[in-house]
C-alpha positions in Angstrom: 11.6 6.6 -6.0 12.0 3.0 -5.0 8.7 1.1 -3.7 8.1 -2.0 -2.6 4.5 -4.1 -2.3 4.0 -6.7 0.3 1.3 -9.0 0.6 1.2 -12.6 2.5 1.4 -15.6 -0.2 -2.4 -15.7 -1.6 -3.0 -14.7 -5.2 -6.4 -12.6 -4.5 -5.1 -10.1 -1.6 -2.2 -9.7 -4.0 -4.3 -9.3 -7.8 -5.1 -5.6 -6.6 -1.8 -4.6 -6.2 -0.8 -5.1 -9.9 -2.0 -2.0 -11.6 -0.6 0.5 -9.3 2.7 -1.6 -9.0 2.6 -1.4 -12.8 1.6 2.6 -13.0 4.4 2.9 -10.7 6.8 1.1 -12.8 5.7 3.2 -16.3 6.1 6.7 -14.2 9.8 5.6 -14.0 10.3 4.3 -10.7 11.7 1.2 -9.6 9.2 -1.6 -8.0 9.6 -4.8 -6.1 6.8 -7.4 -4.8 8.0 -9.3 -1.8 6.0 -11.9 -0.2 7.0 -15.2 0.8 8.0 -18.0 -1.7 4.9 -19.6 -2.6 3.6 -16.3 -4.4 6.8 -15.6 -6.7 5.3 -17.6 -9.8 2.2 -15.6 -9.5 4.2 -12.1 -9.0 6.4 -12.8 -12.0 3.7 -13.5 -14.1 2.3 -10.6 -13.6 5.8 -8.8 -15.8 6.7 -7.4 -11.6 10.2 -8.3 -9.4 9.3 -10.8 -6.8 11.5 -10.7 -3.7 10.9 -14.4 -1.7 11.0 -13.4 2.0 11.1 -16.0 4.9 8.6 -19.1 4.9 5.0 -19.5 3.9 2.4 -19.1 6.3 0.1 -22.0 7.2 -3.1 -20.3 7.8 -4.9 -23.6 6.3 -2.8 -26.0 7.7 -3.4 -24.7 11.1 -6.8 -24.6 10.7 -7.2 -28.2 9.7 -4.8 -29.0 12.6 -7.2 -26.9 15.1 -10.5 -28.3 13.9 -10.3 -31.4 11.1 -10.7 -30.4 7.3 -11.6 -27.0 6.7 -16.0 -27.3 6.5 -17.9 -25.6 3.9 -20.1 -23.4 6.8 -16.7 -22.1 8.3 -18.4 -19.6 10.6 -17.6 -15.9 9.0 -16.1 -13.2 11.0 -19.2 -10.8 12.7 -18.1 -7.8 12.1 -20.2 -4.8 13.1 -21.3 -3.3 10.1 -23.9 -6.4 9.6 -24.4 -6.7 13.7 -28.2 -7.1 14.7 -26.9 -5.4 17.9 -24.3 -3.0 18.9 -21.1 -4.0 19.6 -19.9 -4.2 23.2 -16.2 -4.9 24.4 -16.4 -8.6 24.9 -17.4 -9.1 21.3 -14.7 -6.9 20.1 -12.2 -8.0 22.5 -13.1 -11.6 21.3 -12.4 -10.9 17.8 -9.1 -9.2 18.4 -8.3 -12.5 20.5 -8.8 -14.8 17.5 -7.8 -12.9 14.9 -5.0 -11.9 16.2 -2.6 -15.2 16.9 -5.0 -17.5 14.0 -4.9 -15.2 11.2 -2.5 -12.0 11.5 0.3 -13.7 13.4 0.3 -16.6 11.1 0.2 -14.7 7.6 2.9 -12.4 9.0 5.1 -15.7 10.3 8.4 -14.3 12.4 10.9 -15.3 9.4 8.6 -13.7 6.9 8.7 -10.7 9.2 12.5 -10.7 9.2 13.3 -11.4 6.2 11.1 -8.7 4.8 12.6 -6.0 7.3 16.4 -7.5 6.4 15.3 -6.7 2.4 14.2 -3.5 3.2 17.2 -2.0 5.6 19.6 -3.0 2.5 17.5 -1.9 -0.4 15.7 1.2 1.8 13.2 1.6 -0.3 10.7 5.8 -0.3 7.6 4.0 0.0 5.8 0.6 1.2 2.7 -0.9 0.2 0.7 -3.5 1.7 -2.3 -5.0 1.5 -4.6 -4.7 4.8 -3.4 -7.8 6.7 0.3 -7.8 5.5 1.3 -5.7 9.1 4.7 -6.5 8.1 4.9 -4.0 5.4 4.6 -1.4 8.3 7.2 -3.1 10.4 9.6 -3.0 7.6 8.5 0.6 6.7 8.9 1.6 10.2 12.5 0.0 10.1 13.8 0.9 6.6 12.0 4.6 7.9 10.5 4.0 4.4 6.7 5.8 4.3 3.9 3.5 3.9 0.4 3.2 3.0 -2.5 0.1 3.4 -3.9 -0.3 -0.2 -7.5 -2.2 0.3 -8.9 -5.0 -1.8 -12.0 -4.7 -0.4 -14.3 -3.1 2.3 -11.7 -1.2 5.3 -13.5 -3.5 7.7 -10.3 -3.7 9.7 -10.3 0.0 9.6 -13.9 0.4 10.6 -13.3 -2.4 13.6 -10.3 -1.1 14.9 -12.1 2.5 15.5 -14.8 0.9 17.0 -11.8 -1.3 19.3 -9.7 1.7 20.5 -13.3 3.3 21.3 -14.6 0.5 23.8 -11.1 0.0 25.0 -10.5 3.4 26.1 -13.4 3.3 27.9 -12.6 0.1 30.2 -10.8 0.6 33.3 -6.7 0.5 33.0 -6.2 -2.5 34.3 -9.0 -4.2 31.9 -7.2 -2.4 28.3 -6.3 -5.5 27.0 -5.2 -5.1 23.0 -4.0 -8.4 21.7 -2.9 -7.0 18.3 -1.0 -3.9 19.8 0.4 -6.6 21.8 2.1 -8.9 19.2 2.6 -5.8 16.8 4.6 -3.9 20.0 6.9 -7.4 20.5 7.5 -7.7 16.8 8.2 -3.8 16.2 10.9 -4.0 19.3 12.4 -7.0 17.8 13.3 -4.5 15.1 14.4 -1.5 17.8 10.7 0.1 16.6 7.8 1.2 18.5 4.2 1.1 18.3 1.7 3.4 17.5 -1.6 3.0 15.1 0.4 3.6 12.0 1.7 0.2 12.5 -2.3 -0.8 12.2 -3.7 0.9 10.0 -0.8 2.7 7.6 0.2 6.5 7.7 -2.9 6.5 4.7 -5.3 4.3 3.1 -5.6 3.8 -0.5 -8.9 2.8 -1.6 -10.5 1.5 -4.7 -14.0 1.4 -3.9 -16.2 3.6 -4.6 -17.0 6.6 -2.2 -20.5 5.9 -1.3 -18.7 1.8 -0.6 -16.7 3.2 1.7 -16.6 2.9 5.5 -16.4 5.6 7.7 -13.4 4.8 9.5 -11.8 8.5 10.0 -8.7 7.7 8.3 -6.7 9.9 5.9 -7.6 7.9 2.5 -7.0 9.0 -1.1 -9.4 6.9 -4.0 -8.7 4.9 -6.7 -10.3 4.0 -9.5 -10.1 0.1 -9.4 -8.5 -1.5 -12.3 -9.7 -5.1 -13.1 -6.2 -7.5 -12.7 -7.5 -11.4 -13.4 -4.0 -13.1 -13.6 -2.4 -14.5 -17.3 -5.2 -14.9 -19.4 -6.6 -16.0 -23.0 -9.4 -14.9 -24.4 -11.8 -17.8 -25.4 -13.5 -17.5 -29.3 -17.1 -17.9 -27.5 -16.7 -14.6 -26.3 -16.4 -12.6 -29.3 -20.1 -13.3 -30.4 -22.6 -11.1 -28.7 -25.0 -13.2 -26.3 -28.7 -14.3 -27.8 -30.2 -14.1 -24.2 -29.5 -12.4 -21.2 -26.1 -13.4 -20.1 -26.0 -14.4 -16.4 -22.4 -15.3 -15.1 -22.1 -17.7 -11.8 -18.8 -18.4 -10.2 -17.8 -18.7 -6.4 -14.0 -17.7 -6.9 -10.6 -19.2 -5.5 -11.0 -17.6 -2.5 -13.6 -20.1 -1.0 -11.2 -23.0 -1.9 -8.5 -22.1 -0.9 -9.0 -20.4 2.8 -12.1 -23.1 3.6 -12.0 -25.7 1.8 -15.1 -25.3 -0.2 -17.8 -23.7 -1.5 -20.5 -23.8 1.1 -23.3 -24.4 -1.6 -24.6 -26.9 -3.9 -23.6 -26.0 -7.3 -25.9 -28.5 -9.0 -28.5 -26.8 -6.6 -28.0 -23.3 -7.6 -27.6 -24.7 -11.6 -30.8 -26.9 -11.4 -32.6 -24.0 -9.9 -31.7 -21.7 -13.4 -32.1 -24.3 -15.9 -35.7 -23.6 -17.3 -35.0 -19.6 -17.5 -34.4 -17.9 -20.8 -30.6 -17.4 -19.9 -26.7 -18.4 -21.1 -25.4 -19.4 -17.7 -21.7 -19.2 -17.4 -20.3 -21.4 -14.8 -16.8 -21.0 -14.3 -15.8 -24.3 -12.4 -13.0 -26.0 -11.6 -12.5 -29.8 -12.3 -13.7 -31.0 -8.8 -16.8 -28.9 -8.9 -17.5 -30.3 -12.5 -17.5 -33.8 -11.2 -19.8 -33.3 -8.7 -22.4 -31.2 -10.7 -24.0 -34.4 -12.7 -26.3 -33.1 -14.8 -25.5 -30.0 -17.7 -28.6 -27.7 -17.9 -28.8 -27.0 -21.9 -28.4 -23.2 -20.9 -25.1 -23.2 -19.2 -21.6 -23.0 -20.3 -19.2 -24.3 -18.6 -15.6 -22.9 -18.9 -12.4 -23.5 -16.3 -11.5 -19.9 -15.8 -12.3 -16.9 -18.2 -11.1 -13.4 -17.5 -14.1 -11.8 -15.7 -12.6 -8.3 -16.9 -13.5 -9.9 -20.5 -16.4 -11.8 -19.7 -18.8 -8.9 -17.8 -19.4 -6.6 -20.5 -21.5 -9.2 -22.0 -23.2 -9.7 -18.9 -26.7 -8.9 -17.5 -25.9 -9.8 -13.8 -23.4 -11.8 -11.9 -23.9 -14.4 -9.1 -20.9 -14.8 -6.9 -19.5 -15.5 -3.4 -17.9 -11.6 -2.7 -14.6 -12.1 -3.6 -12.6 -9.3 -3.9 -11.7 -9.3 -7.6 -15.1 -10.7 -8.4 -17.5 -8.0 -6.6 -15.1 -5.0 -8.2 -14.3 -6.2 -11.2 -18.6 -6.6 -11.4 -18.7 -3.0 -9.9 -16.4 -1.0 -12.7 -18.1 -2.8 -15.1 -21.7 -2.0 -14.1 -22.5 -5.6 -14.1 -25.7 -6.1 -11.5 -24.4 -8.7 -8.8 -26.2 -11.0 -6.9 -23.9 -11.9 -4.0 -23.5 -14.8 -1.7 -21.9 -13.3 1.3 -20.8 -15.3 4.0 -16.7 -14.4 3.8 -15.0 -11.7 5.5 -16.2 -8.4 4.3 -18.6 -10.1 1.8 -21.7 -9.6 3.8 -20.6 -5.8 4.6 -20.4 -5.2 0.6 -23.2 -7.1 -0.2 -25.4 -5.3 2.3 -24.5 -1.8 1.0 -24.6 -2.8 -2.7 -28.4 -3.8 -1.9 -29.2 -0.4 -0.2 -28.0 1.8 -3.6 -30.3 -0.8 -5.4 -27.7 -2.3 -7.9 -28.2 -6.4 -6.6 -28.9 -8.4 -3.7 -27.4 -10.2 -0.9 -28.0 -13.7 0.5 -26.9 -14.8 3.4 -25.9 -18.5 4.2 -29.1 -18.6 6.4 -31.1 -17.8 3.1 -29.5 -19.4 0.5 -31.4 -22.0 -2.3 -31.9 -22.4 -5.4 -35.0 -20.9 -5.0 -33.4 -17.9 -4.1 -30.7 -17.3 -6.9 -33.5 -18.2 -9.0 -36.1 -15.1 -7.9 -33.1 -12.4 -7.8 -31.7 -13.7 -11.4 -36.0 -13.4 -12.4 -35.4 -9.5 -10.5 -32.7 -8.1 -12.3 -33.8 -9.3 -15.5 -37.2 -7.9 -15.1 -36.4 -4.9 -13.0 -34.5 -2.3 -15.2 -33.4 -0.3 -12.0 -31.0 -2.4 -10.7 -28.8 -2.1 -14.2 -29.3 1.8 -13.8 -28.3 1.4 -9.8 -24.9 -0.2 -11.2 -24.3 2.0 -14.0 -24.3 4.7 -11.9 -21.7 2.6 -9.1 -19.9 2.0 -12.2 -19.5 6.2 -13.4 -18.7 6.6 -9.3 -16.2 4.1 -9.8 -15.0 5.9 -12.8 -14.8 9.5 -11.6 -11.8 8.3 -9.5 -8.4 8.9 -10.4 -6.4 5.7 -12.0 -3.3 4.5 -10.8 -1.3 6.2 -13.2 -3.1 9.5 -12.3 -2.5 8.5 -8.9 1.1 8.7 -8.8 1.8 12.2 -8.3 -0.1 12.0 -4.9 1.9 8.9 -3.6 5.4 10.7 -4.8 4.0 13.7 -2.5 2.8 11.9 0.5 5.8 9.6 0.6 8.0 12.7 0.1 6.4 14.0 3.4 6.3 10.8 5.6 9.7 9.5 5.2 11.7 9.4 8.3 15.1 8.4 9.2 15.5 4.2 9.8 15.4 3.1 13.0 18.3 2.0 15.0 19.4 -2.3 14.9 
């Protein structure tokens, strides 16, 4: 079986596609990564084929254009599942209006697109995975009549708001239907002699490595996955083969911050100061900038560059971080407690639920001090039911099959929704 993985050019969205591009591999079949150029480096050092399609998106570039530099307090995207009020059609019609031409249009560029659908009519591959906002890997699919399948990195909150879309939608007058994103999906589809339907949206299937009890209700035909920790090339530092003295604590805000916004949103040296009398190792991992502008070094924290977080957790009593998607479920398999700074995409949605099955807390941008951090790192040091909430995320986590175990499935779902290429 030949498959191919797509995701737009941004290490993060395309970390979670390593292991089952990998089982895939081991099982025998033949694997390719395409995405455009500026994320070849990073899929060849992950040991996978990267196929460069079109030209890189310029999500960031645009935004600075639209509004000046990126700000720290970016405004997140609402989405229902932390509403204070239900939704109603103008909201969700607004949302599909700016996501649509500032975000999906512009990590799925036109020569991306192309290119990606020219790659896959001459190398016609069984199956196509993409990560949630990579629509081209449908297009493509759809083209090369390849099956396909979304594989998440984190909550389906584009499933979940799409069900909630179609539902107000249909209920509007005709003439007031408006759907920007089956809009530009039905122009871009019939540039490649394809038409639209919600597969296009949303995948023939859903591959999911959260947790059940995680996962949104979005009524789409979903098979689980045990999620398998991918942090990049990696050494593992001599500090971390001694055993902690205190209760490890483990602080870091991610790429993902830096490179969509433009920063961190918080005060580092805040959030640091605010942990520096506790009977704790802090481990900051900080980049260069962030360690110019911390000033002072608490005697309690390390600070390291990067460290594998797959490595670093098991020696940890909690986590604080921003809800990136490696970050939260790399924390989660490892039955790390996590204290979560939610303000990006689905962060908030995660956080949110992670706080109802007790294993950490959530803090908004609205909430956020040193103060804060410091009372929930106090918690989950003194409260030994938030370690036993995460263990038992972590044996949920577990019970799922791996990516190698997975294979079998995806061999018999692409088997059954292959169809004949369209037309050119």
């Amino acid at each position: 079986m030949r498959v191919l993985f797509t995701s737009l050019a941004h290490n993060t969205h395309y970390y979670t596609l390593v292991p089952l591009a990998w089982a895939l591999r081991a099982a025998g079949h033949e694997v390719r990564v395409a995405s455009q150029p500026a994320l070849s480096d990073t899929i060849t050092a992950s040991g996978l084929t990267a196929v460069p399609v079109g030209t890189d998106h310029r999500i960031h570039q645009t935004r600075v254009r639209m509004n000046g530099e990126p700000r720290p307090d970016h405004p997140a995207i609402d989405f229902d599942e932390v509403r204070a009020v239900e939704p109603d059609w103008e909201h969700v019609l607004g949302r599909e209006t700016l996501l649509t031409p500032y975000f999906y249009a512009l990590a799925n560029n036109d020569e991306m697109v192309d290119a990606l659908v020219a790659h896959a009519r001459a190398w016609r591959p069984d199956l196509v995975v993409w990560e949630p906002v990579t629509f081209a890997g449908a297009v493509a699919a759809r083209a090369a009549g390849a099956a396909h399948a979304r594989l998440m990195w984190g909550s389906d909150v584009l499933g979940s708001a799409r069900r909630t879309f179609l539902r107000l939608r249909d209920a509007q007058p005709p003439e007031h239907r408006e759907d920007p994103l089956r809009d530009w999906l039905t122009w871009t589809l019939e540039r490649h002699s394809c038409t639209f339907d919600e597969e296009a949206v949303t995948g023939q299937w859903t591959i999911d490595p959260a947790p059940a009890s995680l996962r949104l209700p979005t009524g789409l035909p979903t098979v689980g996955m045990r999620y398998v920790p991918y942090n990049g090339p990696s050494v593992l530092p001599e500090w971390l083969s001694e055993p902690p003295e205190r209760p490890r604590i483990c602080l870091t805000l991610g790429v993902s911050a830096r490179e969509v916004l433009g920063g961190d949103g918080v005060s580092l040296a805040d959030l640091i100061e605010g942990l520096a009398d506790l009977d704790i190792e802090l481990v900051a991992t900080l980049d260069p900038g962030q360690r110019e502008a911390l000033g002072r070094v608490p005697a309690n924290t390390r600070l390291v560059d990067f460290v594998p977080l797959d490595a670093l957790l098991p020696s940890c009593a909690g986590i604080i971080h921003h809800g990136g998607a490696g970050t939260f479920s790399t924390a989660l398999v490892r039955g790390v407690p996590q204290i979560v700074l939610a303000a990006l995409w689905d962060a908030p949605v995660k956080a949110r639920r992670l706080a109802e099955l007790g294993a950490g807390a959530m803090i908004g941008p609205a909430e956020l001090t040193g103060e804060a951090v410091r009372a929930q790192v106090e918690r989950l040091i003194a409260d030994p039911s938030v370690a036993a909430a995460a263990g038992r995320l972590r044996e949920e986590a577990l019970a799922d099959p791996s990516p190698a175990d997975l294979v079998p499935e995806l061999e018999r779902l692409a088997a059954r929704h292959r169809a004949a290429p369209a037309s050119r």
